[in-house]
N, C-alpha and C positions, 0 to 999 in steps of 0.2 A: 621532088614534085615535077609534074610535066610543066612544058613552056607555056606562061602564059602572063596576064596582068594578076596581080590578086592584090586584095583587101585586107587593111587591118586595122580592127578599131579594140577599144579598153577604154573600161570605166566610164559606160553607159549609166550604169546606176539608175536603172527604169524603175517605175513605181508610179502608183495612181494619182500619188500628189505632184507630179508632173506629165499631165499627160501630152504637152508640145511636144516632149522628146520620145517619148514614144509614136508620136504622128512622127517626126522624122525620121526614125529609125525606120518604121516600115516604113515608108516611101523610100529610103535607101536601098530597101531590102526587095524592092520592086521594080528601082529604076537601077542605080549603079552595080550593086550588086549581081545582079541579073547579067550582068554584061562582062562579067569575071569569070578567072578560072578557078577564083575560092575567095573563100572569107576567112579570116580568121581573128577570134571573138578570145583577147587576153585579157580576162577575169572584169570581174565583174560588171556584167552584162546585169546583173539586178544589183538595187540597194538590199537587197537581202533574197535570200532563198533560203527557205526554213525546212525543207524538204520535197520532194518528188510528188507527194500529193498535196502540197498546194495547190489551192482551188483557185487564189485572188481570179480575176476579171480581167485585171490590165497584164501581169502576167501571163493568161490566160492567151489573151491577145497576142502578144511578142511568140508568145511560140508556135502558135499558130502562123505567123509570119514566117514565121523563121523554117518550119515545116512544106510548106508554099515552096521558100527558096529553094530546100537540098529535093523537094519532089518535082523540080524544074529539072534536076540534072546539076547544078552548083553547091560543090562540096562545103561545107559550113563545119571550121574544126575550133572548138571552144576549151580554153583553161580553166582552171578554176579562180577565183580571184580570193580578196580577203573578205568579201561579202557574201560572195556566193558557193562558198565551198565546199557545201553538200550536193552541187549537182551530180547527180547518179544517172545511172542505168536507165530510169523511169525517164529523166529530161530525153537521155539521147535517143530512145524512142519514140518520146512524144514529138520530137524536134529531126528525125535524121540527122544530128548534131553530133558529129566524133569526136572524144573529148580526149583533150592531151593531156601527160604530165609537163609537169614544169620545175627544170626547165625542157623545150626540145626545141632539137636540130633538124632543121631541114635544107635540102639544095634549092633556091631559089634565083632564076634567073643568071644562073652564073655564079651566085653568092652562096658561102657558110653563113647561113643565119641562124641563131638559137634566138628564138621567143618564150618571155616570162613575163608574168602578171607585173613584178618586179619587189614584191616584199622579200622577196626572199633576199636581195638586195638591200636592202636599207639595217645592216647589222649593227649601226650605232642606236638606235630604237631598243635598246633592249628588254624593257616592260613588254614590247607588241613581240620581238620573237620570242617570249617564251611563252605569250597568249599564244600563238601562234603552231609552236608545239604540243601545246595542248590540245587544242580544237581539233589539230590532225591525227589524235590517236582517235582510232575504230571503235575504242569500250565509250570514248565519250561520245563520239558520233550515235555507235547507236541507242546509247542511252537518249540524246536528244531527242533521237526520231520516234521511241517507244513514246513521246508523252504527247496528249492529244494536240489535236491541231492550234485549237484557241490560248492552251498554255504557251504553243512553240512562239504563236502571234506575237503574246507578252511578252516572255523575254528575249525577243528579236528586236523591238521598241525599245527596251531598256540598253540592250547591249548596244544600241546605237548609238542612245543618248550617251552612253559612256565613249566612244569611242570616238564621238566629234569633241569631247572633254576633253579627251587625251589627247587630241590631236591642238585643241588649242592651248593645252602647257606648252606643250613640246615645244622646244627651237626650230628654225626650217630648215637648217642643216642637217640636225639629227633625223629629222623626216625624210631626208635626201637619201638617196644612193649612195653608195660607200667607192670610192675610185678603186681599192683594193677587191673588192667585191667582185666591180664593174671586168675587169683586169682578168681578175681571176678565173673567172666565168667565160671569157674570150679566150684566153690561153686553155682552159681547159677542153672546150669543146674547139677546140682550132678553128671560128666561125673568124670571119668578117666583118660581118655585120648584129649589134645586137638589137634586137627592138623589144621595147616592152611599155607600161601604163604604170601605174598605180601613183605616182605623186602628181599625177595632173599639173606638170610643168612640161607642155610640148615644144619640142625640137630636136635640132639633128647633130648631134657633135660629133666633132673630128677626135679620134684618137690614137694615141702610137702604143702599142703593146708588144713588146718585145722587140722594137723596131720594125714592123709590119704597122702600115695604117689601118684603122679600122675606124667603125663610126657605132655611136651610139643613139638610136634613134627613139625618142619617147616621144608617146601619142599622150593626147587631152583630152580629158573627158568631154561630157555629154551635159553638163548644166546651162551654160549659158546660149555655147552653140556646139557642132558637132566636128568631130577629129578624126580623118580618115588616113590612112597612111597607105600608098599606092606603091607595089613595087613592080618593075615591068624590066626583062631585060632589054631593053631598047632605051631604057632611058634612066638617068639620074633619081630617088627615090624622091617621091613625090608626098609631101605630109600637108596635107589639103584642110581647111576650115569648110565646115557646112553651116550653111545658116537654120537654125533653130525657130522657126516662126512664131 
């Protein structure tokens, strides 16, 4: 990536039943943002996306935002997360939004960084990785998207309500990161630094991987208040709280 500051938030989780966080996000997306050399958007940016022709309103709005941003000139490069995994072709047009696999590598400011949503991390979860392998084969995706909009609504709703289920049997270890994982994922992509979301436990850890230091940096989501992760070669990595109004 060329030199510059850039932006990184995960696990926005926008939707109409909160729309303070969507008022901060675009205002992010108009004041900070704007003033970067890119964004980048590690999964889940909505509490659901049920497909490319979603109509929602508040939806509707965020990517219109978001739209605004990369037709300003500010690169906006998005994952996919565990909510929003259907985003397609259609978002990154509707959005000038370029959409990464995960994981990926890029040179940042002097740094190996790999960015991931981070489930792919959490391999003591085993019930969720093999939803997880599910949902990512293509016969089930497009069988999802063949069926009408109002069906997709419903069982988006339900598959939610299971999933905060799930998440409250769970232990909070087993919802955690896997250090072996974390490890592995460093050494394989020989990066420095990894950043990633998904357990909405923010901060910055020190790590040694193969006797090289390295750090592992997780952003926090978007419910209460908002989680920016600032990285600039000029200075120490910045993981910044935004107030949520």
């Amino acid at each position: 990536m060329p030199p510059g500051r850039y932006l990184f938030v995960s696990d926005l989780h926008l939707d109409g039943s909160a729309p303070r966080a969507i008022d901060a996000f675009v205002a992010f997306l108009e004041g900070e943002a704007r003033r970067s050399a890119g964004l980048f958007i590690l999964g889940d940016l909505f509490e659901a996306w049920i497909g490319d022709d979603d109509d929602d309103p508040a939806r509707a709005r965020v990517c219109d935002a978001l739209k605004a941003l990369t037709a300003a000139g500010i690169p906006c490069r998005v994952q996919h997360g565990n909510r929003d995994f259907l985003l397609g072709a259609g978002f990154a047009a509707r959005t000038g939004c370029t959409l990464l696999p995960d994981p990926f590598h890029c040179t940042l400011g002097g740094r190996q960084v790999v960015l991931s949503h981070g489930d792919l991390l959490c391999t003591r979860d085993l019930a969720y990785q093999r939803f997880r392998r599910i949902v990512g084969r293509r016969g089930i995706q497009r069988a999802w998207l063949a069926l009408p909009l109002a069906a997709r609504r419903r069982l988006a709703s339900g598959l939610r309500r299971q999933s905060r289920a799930h998440t409250r049997r769970m232990a909070a270890d087993i919802m955690d990161v896997t250090p072996d994982a974390v490890a592995g994922l460093l050494r394989e992509r020989d990066a420095d630094v990894l950043v990633h979301g998904h357990t909405h436990r923010p901060g910055v850890h020190a790590l040694q991987v193969d006797g090289r230091a390295r750090q592992r940096i997780v952003l926090g989501d978007w419910y209460d208040q908002g989680s920016v992760l600032v990285l600039d070669a000029d200075a120490a990595p910045d993981l910044r709280v935004l107030s949520i109004a």
